[in-house]
VOGU-3710 file (C-alpha; in Angstrom, 3 decimals, decimal comma):
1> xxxxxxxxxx> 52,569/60,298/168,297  54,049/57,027/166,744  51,699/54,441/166,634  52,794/50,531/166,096  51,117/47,482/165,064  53,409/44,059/166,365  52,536/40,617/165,240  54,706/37,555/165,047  53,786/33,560/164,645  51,050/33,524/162,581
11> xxxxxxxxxx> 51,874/30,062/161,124  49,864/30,547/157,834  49,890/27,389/155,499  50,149/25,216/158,904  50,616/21,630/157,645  49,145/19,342/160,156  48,314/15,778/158,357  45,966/14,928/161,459  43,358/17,618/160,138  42,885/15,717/157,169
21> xxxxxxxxxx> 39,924/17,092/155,290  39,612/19,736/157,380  43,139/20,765/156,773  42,132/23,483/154,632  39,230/25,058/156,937  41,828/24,843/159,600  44,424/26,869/157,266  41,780/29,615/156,423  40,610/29,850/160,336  44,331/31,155/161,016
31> xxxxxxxxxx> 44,439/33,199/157,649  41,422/34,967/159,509  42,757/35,664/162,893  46,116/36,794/160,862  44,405/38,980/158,428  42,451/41,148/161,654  45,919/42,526/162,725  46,038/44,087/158,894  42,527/45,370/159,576  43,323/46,849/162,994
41> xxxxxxxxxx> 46,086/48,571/161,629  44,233/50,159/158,869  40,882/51,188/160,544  43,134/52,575/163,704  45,558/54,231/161,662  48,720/52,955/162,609  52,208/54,939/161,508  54,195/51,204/161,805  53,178/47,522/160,857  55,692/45,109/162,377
51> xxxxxxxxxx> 55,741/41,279/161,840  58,633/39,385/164,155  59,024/35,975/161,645  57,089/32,790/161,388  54,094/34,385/159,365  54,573/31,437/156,846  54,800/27,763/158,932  56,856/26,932/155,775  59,995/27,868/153,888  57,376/27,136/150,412
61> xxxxxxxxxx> 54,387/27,622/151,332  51,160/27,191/149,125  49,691/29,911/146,731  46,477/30,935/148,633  48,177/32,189/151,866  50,839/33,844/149,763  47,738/36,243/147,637  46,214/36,822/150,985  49,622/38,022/152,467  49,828/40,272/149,506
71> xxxxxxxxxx> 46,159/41,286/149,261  47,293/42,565/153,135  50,097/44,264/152,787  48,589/46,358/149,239  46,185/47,433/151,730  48,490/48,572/154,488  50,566/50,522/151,246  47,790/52,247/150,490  46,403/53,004/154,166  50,094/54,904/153,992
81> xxxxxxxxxx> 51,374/52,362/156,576  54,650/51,195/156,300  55,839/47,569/157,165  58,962/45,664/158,494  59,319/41,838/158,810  61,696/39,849/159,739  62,188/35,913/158,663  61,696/33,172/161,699  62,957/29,632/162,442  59,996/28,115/159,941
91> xxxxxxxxxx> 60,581/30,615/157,140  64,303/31,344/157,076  66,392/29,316/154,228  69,829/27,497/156,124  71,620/28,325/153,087  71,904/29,869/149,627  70,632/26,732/148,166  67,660/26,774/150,014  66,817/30,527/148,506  65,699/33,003/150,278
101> xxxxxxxxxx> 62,856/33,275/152,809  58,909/33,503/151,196  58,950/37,315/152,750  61,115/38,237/149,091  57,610/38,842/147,218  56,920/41,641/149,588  60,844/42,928/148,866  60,321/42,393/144,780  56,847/43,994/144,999  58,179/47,031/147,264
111> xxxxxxxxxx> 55,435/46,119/149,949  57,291/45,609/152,984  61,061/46,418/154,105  62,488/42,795/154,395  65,463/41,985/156,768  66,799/39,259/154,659  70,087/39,044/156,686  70,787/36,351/159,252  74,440/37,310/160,244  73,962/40,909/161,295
121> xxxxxxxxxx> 71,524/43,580/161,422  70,373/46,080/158,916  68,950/49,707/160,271  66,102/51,517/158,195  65,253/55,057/159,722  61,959/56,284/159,433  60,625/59,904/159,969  56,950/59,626/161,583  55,046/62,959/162,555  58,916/65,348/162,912
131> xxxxxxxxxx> 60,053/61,947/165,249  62,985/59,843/164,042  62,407/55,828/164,101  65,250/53,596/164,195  64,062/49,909/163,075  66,649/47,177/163,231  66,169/43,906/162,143  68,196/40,450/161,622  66,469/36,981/160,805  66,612/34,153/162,229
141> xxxxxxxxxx> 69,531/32,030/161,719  69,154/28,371/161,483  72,974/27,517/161,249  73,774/28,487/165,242  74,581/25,695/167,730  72,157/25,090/171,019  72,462/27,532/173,353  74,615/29,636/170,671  73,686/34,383/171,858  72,749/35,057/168,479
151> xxxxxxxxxx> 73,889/38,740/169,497  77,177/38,005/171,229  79,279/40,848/169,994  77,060/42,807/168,267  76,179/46,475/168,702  72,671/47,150/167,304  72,166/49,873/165,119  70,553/52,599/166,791  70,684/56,918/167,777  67,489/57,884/166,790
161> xxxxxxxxxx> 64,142/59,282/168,640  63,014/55,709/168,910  65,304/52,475/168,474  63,499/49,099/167,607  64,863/45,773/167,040  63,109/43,124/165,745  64,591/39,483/166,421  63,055/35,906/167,120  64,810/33,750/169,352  64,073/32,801/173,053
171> xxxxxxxxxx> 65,601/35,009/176,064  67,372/33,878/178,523  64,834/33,890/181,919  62,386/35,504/180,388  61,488/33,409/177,589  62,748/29,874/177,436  64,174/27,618/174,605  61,620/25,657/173,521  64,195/22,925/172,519  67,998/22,756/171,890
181> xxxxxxxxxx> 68,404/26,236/170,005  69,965/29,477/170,167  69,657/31,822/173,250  69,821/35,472/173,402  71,574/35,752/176,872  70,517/39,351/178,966  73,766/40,410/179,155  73,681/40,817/175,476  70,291/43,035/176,473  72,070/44,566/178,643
191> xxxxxxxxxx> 75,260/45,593/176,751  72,409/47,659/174,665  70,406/49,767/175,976  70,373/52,373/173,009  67,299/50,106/172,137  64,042/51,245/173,805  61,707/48,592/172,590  63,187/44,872/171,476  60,275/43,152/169,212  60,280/39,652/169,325
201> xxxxxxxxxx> 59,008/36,279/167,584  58,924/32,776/168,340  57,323/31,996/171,403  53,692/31,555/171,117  52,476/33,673/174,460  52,425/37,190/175,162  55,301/38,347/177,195  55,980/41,856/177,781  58,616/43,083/180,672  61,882/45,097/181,182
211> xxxxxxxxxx> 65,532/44,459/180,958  66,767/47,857/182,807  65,270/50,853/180,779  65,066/48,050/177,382  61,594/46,591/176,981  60,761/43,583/175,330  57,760/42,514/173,892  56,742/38,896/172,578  53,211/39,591/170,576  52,650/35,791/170,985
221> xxxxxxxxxx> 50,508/34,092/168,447  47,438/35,076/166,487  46,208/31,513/166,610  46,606/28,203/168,977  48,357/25,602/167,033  48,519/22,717/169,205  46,939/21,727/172,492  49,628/22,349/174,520  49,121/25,838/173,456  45,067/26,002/174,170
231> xxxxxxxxxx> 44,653/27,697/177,570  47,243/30,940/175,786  45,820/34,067/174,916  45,999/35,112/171,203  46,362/38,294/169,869  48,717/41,486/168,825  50,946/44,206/170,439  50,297/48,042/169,831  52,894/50,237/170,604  52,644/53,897/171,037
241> xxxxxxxxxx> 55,154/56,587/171,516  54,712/59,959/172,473  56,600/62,785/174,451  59,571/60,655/175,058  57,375/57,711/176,495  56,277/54,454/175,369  53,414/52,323/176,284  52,637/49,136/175,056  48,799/46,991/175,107  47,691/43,973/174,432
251> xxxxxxxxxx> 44,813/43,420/171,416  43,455/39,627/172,151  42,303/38,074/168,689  39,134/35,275/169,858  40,552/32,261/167,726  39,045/29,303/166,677  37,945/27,415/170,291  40,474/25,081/171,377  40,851/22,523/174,698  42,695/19,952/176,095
261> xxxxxxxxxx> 40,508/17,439/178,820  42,935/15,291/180,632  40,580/12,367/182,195  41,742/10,057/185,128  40,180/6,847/185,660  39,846/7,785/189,193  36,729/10,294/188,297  35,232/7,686/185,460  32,212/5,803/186,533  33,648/1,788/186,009
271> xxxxxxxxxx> 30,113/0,836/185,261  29,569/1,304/181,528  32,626/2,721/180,971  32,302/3,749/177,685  29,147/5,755/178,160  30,539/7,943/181,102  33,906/9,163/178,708  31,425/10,123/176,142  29,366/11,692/178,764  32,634/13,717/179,478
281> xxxxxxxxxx> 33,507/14,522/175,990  29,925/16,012/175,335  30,628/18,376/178,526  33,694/19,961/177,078  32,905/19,637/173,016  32,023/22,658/170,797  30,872/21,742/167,217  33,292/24,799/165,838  36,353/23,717/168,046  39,410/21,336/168,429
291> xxxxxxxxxx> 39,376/19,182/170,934  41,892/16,618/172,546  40,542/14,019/175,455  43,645/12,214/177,569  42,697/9,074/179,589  45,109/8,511/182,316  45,683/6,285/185,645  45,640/2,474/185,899  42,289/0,129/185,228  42,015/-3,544/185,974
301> xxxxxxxxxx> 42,379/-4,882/182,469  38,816/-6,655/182,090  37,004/-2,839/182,474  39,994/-1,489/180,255  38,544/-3,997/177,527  35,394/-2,947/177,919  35,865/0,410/176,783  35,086/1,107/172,841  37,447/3,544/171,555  35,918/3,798/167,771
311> xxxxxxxxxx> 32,541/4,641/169,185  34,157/7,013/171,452  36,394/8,432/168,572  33,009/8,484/166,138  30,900/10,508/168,821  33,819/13,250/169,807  34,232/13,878/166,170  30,544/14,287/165,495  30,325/16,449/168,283  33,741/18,944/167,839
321> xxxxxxxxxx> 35,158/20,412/164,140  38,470/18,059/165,404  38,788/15,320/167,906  41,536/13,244/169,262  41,516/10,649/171,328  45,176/10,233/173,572  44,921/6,391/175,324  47,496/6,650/178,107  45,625/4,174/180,611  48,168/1,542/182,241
331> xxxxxxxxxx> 45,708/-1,896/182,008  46,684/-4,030/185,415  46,009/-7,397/186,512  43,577/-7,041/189,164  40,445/-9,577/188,360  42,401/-11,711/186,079  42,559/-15,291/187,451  46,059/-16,584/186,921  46,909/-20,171/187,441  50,444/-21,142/188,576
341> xxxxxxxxxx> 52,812/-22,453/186,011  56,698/-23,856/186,711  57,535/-22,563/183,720  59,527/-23,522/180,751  62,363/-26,599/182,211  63,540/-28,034/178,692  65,665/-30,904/180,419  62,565/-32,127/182,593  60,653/-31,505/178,778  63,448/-33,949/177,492
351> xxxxxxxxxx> 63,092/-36,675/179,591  59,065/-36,976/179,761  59,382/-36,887/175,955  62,754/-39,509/176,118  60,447/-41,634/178,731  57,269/-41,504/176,753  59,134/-42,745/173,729  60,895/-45,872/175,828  57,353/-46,846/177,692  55,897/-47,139/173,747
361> xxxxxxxxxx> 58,662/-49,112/172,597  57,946/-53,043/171,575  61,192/-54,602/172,770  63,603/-54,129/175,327  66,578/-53,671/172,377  64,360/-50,357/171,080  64,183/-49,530/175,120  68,193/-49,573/175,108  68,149/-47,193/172,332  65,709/-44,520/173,219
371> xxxxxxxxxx> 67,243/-44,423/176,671  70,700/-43,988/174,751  69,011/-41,120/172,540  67,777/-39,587/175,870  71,199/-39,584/177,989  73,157/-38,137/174,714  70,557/-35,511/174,767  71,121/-34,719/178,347  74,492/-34,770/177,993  74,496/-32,529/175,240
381> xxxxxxx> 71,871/-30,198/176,982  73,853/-29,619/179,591  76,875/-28,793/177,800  75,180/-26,595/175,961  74,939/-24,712/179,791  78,120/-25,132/180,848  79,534/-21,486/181,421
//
C-alpha cells in the first residue's frame, strides 16, 4: 500500500496589517495548524508528503516560518518520508529577476523534490513497497492571461503504477476562478486520463470529485484566512493506494475559531441601540477567536446617531482575540423636520441686494447709480445664461 499525505494553502507568514499586535500570534496560530499535517504524516507513517503551492503567503517571507518549514521537512527526511511541492500564485517569482520561489531551501538542502518549472512539467518516479509512482508537477505561472488553460497542449508525464500531478489553478465547473486568472478547462482533464489522481492548490475548500476515471482533489486550507472563508472546513487529504484502487479522506484540522455575524436593523431593538449590538456581539464572541459584526438595512438618521461605534468597537475587542466592526447601515430621513427652502435664485439675490443698497442711499443722484449698478448686473447675469 501507498500511503499519501496532501496539503496545499497554508499561507504561513500571512501579512494582514489589520491584526496589528496580534499579527504575530495570528502568524504562529497558522504555523500550528500547518505544522499537524507534518505530524500526521510522521506518527501515521505515510510513504508520500505532498504540498500543492501557497505554503508561504509571500514570495520573501520572514525567517521564523522559513526554520519551522525546515524543522518540518528534517523530520519528514528522517521519518523516511519523501516530499514534493509545488510553487503557488503567492510564492511563484513572475520572472528571473524576481528569483526563484522560497521552496529553493528545501531544493539546496535536499529536503523536498521542488518543481521549480512554470512552463511545463517535470516527472520524478518513485518506487514505494514493489509499486511504481509517477509524480508530476509544474508551478504556478503568474505570466498567463485571464482565462488562459495553463495545460492547453500539454501531455503530462505519466506510465507508471500510479500517475500524480500536482498543479494550482482553478477548474473549470468544478472549481471557479476566484478573479480574472488562468483556467484549467476539463477538456484538458479529459485529453489525460493516464493521470489517476490530479492534486491541486489554490482554492481554500475541500473539493474532491471525478473527471471520467481522473480524480481531483483540492486539500483546501489548513487555516481560515478571511471571513469570507469562516463557515469552510480546514484540514488535509490522505490518499491511499492499494490493489489497483485508490481512496481518498478527508483529515479536518480545528483552527483558530472564526465567524462572520451579519446584523440587520430589522432584528435590533431601536431603544438603546447601542446596548442591544453589544448584546449581539457578546452572543457570538469567543475570547480565542476572530470575529467580524456587519450592520445592514436602513435607520432613520436620529437612532443611526445614537449608536456609539468606539464603545461598540472597545467591547467586541475585549471580548474576541480580533474584532471588526463593518458599518453598512443606509441613515434615512424619517424624523428629521425639514423646512421648505426655494433654493439658491442668484438674480432675485441680486436685486434684494441692488434694492437694499438704493432704499439706503441719501440722494436721489446715488439712487440713479445703484439702480444703474443693478440693471448692468442683470444684464450681465443673464448673459452669462444665454446658451
Amino acid at each position: 500500500m501507498v500511503k499519501i499525505v496532501i496539503t496545499g494553502d497554508n499561507h504561513l507568514n500571512l501579512y494582514n496589517q489589520k491584526l496589528g499586535s496580534k499579527l504575530s500570534e495570528r502568524r504562529a496560530r497558522i504555523g500550528q495548524a500547518w505544522y499537524k499535517t507534518i505530524e500526521y504524516a510522521i506518527d501515521n507513517k505515510a510513504n508520500i508528503y505532498i504540498n500543492t503551492g501557497d505554503l508561504f503567503d509571500q514570495l520573501s517571507p520572514r525567517n521564523p516560518p522559513r526554520a519551522n518549514v525546515i524543522d518540518g521537512y528534517m523530520k519528514l527526511k528522517d521519518a523516511g518520508i519523501s516530499s514534493y511541492i509545488i510553487a503557488g500564485n503567492h510564492e511563484a517569482p513572475s520572472n528571473e529577476r524576481d528569483g526563484v520561489s522560497p521552496h529553493a531551501l528545501l531544493r539546496e538542502a535536499k529536503l523536498s523534490h521542488v518543481f521549480e518549472n512554470r512552463l511545463d512539467f517535470e516527472q520524478i518516479v518513485e518506487d514505494v513497497n514493489g509499486l511504481h509512482i509517477s509524480i508530476s508537477g509544474m508551478s504556478y505561472n503568474r505570466n498567463l492571461a485571464s482565462k488562459e488553460d495553463p495545460l492547453e497542449g500539454k501531455i503530462i508525464p505519466a506510465g507508471y503504477d500510479l500517475n500524480l500531478a500536482i498543479l494550482h489553478y482553478s477548474i473549470e465547473d468544478i472549481a471557479p476562478p476566484i478573479w480574472e486568472e488562468p483556467l484549467i478547462q476539463k477538456a484538458s482533464i479529459e485529453r489525460n486520463p493516464q493521470i489517476q489522481l490530479y492534486v491541486m492548490g489554490h482554492i481554500h475548500e475541500h473539493i474532491k470529485t471525478k473527471i471520467n476515471d481522473s480524480h481531483v482533489v483540492y486539500p483546501g486550507a489548513t487555516e481560515h484566512f478571511d471571513f469570507g472563508e469562516w463557515d469552510k472546513s480546514t484540514g488535509f487529504v490522505v490518499a491511499e493506494y492499494e490493489d489497483n484502487e485508490l481512496t481518498i479522506k478527508y483529515v479536518p484540522i480545528e483552527s483558530q475559531p472564526m465567524r462572520q455575524m451579519k446584523l440587520h436593523t430589522s432584528f435590533i431593538k431601536h431603544d438603546e441601540i447601542t446596548n442591544a449590538i453589544k448584546k449581539e456581539v457578546e452572543g457570538s464572541s469567543n475570547i480565542d477567536g476572530l470575529l467580524q459584526v456587519i450592520l445592514e438595512g436602513e435607520l432613520p438618521f436620529q437612532k443611526y446617531s445614537e449608536i456609539d461605534f468606539t464603545d461598540i468597537n472597545r467591547y467586541g475587542s475585549d471580548q474576541n482575540f480580533y474584532f471588526e466592526l463593518v458599518d453598512r447601515i443606509r441613515p434615512t430621513g424619517e424624523g428629521l423636520d425639514f423646512k421648505p427652502s426655494e433654493g439658491l435664485n442668484p438674480r432675485k439675490r441680486l436685486e434684494e441686494v441692488g434694492k437694499a443698497a438704493i432704499d439706503k442711499s441719501n440722494n436721489e443722484e446715488d439712487q440713479k447709480t445703484w439702480q444703474q449698478a443693478l440693471n448692468y448686473a442683470i444684464e450681465y447675469y443673464l448673459k452669462g445664461r444665454e446658451p
